[in-house]
Each structure stands twice: as structure tokens, then as C-alpha cells.
N, C-alpha and C positions, 0 to 999 in steps of 0.2 A: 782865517781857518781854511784847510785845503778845499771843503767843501763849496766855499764861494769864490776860492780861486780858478775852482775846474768851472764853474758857472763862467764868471769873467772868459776864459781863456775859449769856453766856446762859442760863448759871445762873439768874439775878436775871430773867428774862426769863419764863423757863420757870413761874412762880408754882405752879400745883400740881402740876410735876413733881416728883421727887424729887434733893433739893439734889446738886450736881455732887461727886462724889469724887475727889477725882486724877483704831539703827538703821544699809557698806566694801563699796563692787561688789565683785561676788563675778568679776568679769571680765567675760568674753564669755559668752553662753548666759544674759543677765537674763531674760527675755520667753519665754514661748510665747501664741501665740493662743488654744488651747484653755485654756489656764487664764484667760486674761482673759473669754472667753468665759462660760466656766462662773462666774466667780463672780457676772459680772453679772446674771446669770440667776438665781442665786441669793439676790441681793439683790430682786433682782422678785420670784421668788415668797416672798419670805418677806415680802415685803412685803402681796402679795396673798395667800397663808395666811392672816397672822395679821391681818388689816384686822378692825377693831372690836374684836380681845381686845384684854386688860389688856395692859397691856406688861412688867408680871412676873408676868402670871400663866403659865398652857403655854403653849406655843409649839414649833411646829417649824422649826428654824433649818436650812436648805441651806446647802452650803458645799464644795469641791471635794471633798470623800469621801466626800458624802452628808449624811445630814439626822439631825440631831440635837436629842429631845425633852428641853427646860428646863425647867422650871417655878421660879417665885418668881427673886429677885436673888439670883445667885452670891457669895459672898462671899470662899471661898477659890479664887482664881485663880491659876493657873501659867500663864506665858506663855513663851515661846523663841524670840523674834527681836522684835529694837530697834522696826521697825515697828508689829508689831502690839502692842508694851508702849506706843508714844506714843499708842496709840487709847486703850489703857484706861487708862491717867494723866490725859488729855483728860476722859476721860468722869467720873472723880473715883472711880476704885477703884485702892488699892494693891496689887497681887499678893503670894501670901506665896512664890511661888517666882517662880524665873527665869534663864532659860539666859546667865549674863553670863561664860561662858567663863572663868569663876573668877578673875575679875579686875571693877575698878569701873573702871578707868581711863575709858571709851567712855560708861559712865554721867555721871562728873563733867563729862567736854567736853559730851555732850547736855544736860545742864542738868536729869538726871533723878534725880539720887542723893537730893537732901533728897526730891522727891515720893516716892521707893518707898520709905522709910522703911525700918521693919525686915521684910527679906525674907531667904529663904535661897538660895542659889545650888545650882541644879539640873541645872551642868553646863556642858560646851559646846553649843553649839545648833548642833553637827552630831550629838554624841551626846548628848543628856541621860539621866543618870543617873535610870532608872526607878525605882528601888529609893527613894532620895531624894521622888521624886515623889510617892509612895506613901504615905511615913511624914508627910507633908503633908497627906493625906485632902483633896485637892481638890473641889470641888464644881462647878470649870470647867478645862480646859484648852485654852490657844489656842497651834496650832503651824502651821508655816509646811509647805504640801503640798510642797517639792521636799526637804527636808530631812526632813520626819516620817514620809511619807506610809508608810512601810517599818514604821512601827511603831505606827501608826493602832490595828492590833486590841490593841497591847498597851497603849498608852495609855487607851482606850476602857474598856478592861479594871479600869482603874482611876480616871476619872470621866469625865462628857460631855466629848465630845473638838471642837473645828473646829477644820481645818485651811483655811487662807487662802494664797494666794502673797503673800510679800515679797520673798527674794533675787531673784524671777524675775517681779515687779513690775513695772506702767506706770501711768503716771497714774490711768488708769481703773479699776485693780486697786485702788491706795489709796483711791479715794473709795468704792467698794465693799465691801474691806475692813470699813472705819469704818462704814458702816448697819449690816454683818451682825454685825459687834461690838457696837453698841450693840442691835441685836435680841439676841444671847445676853445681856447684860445688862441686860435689860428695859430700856434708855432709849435708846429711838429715838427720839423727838422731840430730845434732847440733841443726839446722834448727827447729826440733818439737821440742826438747826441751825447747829451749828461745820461744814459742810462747804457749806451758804448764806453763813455768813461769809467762810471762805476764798475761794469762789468771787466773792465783792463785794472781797474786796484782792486777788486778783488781777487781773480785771478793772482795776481802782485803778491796781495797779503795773506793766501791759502798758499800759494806754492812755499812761505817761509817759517809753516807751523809744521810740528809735524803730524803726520796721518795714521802712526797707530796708537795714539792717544783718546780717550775718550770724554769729551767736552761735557759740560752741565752750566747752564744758568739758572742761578735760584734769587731770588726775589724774596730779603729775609722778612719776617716781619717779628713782632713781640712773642708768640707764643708759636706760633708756627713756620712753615716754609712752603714756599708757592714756587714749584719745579713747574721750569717751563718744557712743552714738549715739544718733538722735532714739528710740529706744523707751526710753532710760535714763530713770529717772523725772523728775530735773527737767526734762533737756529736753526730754520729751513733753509736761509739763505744759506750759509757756513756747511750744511750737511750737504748741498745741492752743488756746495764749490768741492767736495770732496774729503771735507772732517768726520770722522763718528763722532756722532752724537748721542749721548748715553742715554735718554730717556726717549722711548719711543711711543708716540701716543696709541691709546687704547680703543681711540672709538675717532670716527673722519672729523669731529668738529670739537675733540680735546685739546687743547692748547697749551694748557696748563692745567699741575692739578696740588692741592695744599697736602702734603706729606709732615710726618713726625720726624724728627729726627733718627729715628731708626730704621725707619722707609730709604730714607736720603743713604744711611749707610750699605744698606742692602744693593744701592745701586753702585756706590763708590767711587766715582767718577776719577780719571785721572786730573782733571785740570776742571777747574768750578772759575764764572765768575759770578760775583754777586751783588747784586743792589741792594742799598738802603741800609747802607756804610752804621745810621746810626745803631743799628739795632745787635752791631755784629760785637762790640765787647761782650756783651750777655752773653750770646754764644759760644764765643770763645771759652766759657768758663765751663758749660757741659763738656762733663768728663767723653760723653759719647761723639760729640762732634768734635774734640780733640782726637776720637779713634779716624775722625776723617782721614785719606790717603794724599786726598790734593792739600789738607793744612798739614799733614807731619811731613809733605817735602816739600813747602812752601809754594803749591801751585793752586793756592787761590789766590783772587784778584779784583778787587774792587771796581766797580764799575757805579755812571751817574743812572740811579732809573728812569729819573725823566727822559735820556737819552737811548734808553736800551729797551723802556716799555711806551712810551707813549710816540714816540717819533716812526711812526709804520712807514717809512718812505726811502724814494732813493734819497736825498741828502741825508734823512736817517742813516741811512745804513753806510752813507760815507764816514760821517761820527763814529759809529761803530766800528769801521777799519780800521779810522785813525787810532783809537783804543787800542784795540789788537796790536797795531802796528810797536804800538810802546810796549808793549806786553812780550813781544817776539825775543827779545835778547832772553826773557825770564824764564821762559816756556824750557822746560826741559829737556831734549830730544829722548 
């Protein structure tokens, strides 16, 4: 997949770096300002902190709960949300825990099961099993602030802790993310490297869509539709590269909101794509979403959800061009 070939290649890149080692909207309420805000900020200064140290040697890492002192390369890693596990699979470390809600299923469709090797399951990643966590003897933990932030001192408690936003994630937040990750893991050059890459295919695969089209992602489900809004992650990213994006959110931390079918038509999107393939025969039979504009000139487009909702990251959102990428001959001008 291109996504672990751009890893590889910056890998091979990096010559005395140290060789590379080895995400379902949560609905409405993805986004707040204050947490994008903060992390970016934290990315700067941790940037500007540690300017000239080693990059595993100390370091103090900012991060929405505060600042956390690392020293050397983490090895035992527990991570709790799909996002921040594709930063550190990217960056070439396997965690020995991970909040996979006791199941691999979301793993196998991500394409992460062979990278995490053998790991143990530490819960769901609304509540992770502290006790578990513990008997792990972690040397890093990385958890998502809308989900953890409640149990920050008790994690803490048992090894350096950052907490980053994913479920409540926008563009900005991911590539933010990914520096402050690769700072607690001593490999920040890695780190900006793969997010230089991403930033040159996306670029790539925005200049070959075209721009007065207006895009929609909907997430079908059995009786309803879950329209994502321009602060959901891809299409912030896509609207941010220069697409219109036809649903524009209503309030700073809507990300999504569940519309009827005749909502969906009021907005009419020229090009839709959509997840959760099985639901879309149904669909298809409503006479009112046959009035759709992107299904009567054949501009909608199927997309995997696991890969398009749960994967908040940069190697997400490499998935996500590669998509497009195949999409491009379809796309109408």
C-alpha cells in the first residue's frame, strides 16, 4: 500500500535517523476550537523547547493536559484510539497495549493487524482497563483528551501520559497530532517528514479533481443519513486543499449531523461519497434519493468506513487519496 511505501522511503531517506518502526465518527460534537487550538500550540512549542536537543534524549512534550518530561525512546507503548495508533505504526513502533474494544475486527479492515503484532488488549477506548495497563509496566502512554482526560492523574500514575484529540479531531489536529507523537518518540524528523509527504499527494490529488464541484460525504445507515460537516476530518482536509464542500457546519464543534433524505436533497451535492456500502440497495429504491443529482449522473462513490471514519490520521488520510486517486478518471469535470 502507498501509505507504508512513503514510510519505507522516508525511512531510507532519513540516513542517520533511527530506522522506522511500525481509527467511526463518534456523531455530532467531533471538533472544538480550544482543543485544536491547544495542540497546535503545543506542537510549536515543543518544537521550539526542544530545538537543538537529541531527539531521544529529555524532552518536554506539551499536549492538551499539559507537559510531559521523556527522556530516551519509549519502547513500551499503550495507545487508546485508532488515530493516534496509525501515527505510531507510521513512525515504526509496535505498542504492547491497545484500546481495540476487545475485538480486531476495525484492525483487520484498517490494514493494522499484521503491523501491531503481538499486543494485548487494554479495553475499550471509552474505558480502558487500568489495572491491565499497569501489569504492562508501560514506559509511554498515548490517549485521546475527550475520552481520557477524566483519568489523566490515574494514568499518569502509572507512566508518562499525552493526551491528543482524535474523536473530536480536524485536519489540523491530525497533523499536529503526528509532530507531537513523533516528539514523545524521539523521531521528529520521521515524524515531519511523512506529513511533507502527505502534504505533496495531496496537493497531487486536489489539483486533478475538479474545483467548482461540490463534494458531500454521507455515512448511510438503515433509516437515516449521517452528513458529515466541513470540520469532519476529511472534509476539512479536501476543503482546506481547495474543494467545496457542500455541507458547512452550523455551530464550531458539529462535525456531523443525521439528516432525512429530503434534507440531503435540499443540499444536493454534485459528487457524494459514501460509506457503509451495505445499506445503500435500500436506498437506491427511494424514489427521493433516486431525485439525488450525484446518483442520476453517476457521481456517487462508494467508500470503506472504517477507512474514511475511524482512521483520523496522516496514514489515514493517505487511504483516503489513494480512494480519490481511483475516483479521478470518474469524477466529471
Amino acid at each position: 500500500m502507498l501509505v507504508w511505501m512513503i514510510v519505507v522511503l522516508i525511512g531510507v531517506a532519513g540516513c542517520g535517523s533511527p530506522a522506522p518502526v511500525g481509527p467511526e465518527a463518534e456523531g455530532a460534537g467531533q471538533n472544538t476550537s480550544s482543543q485544536t487550538g491547544g495542540d497546535s500550540e503545543a506542537a510549536e512549542t515543543n518544537q521550539e523547547t526542544n530545538a537543538g536537543a537529541d531527539q531521544a534524549g529529555e524532552r518536554a512534550v506539551r499536549h492538551l493536559a499539559g507537559e510531559t518530561k521523556l527522556v530516551g525512546t519509549p519502547s513500551r507503548i499503550v495507545v487508546m484510539e485508532y488515530g493516534l495508533l496509525a501515527s505510531v505504526l507510521s513512525l515504526g513502533e509496535q505498542p504492547v497495549g491497545f484500546a481495540d474494544d476487545g475485538k480486531q475486527e476495525t484492525l483487520k479492515e484498517l490494514d493494522y493487524l499484521t503491523a501491531m503484532g503481538d499486543y494485548t488488549s487494554v479495553g475499550t477506548r471509552q474505558q480502558p482497563n487500568l489495572e491491565v495497563i499497569r501489569t504492562l509496566k508501560p514506559d509511554l502512554i498515548i490517549g485521546d483528551y475527550a475520552r481520557h482526560s477524566e483519568v489523566y492523574a490515574a494514568l499518569t500514575d502509572i507512566a508518562p501520559t499525552i493526551l491528543l484529540p482524535d474523536t473530536k479531531a480536524n485536519y489540523d489536529d491530525t497533523l499536529n497530532n503526528h509532530l507531537v507523537i513523533g516528539e514523545a518518540l524521539g523521531k521528529s524528523d520521521q515524524a515531519a517528514a511523512l506529513v511533507e509527504a502527505h502534504k505533496a499527494l495531496l496537493t497531487e490529488t486536489v489539483a486533478a479533481l475538479p474545483k467548482d464541484k461540490r463534494y458531500l460525504f454521507v455515512s448511510l445507515g438503515d433509516k437515516a443519513l449521517n452528513l458529515r460537516t466541513n470540520l469532519f476530518f476529511q472534509p476539512n482536509m479536501l476543503e482546506q486543499a481547495g474543494l467545496t464542500y457542500a455541507l458547512e457546519a452550523s455551530a464550531p464543534d458539529e462535525t456531523a449531523m443525521k439528516a432525512s433524505i429530503e434534507q440531503l436533497l435540499e443540499i444536493d451535492p454534485d459528487v457524494i461519497f459514501v460509506s457503509n456500502e451495505e445499506f445503500l440497495e435500500q436506498w437506491l429504491k427511494d424514489p427521493l434519493f433516486l431525485q439525488l443529482k450525484a446518483v442520476q449522473d453517476d457521481q456517487m462513490f462508494t467508500v470503506r468506513h472504517s477507512k474514511w471514519s475511524f482512521n483520523r490520521s496522516i496514514p489515514g488520510a493517505q487511504v483516503v487519496l489513494e480512494e480519490l486517486q481511483a475516483f479521478t478518471s470518474q469524477i466529471k469535470p
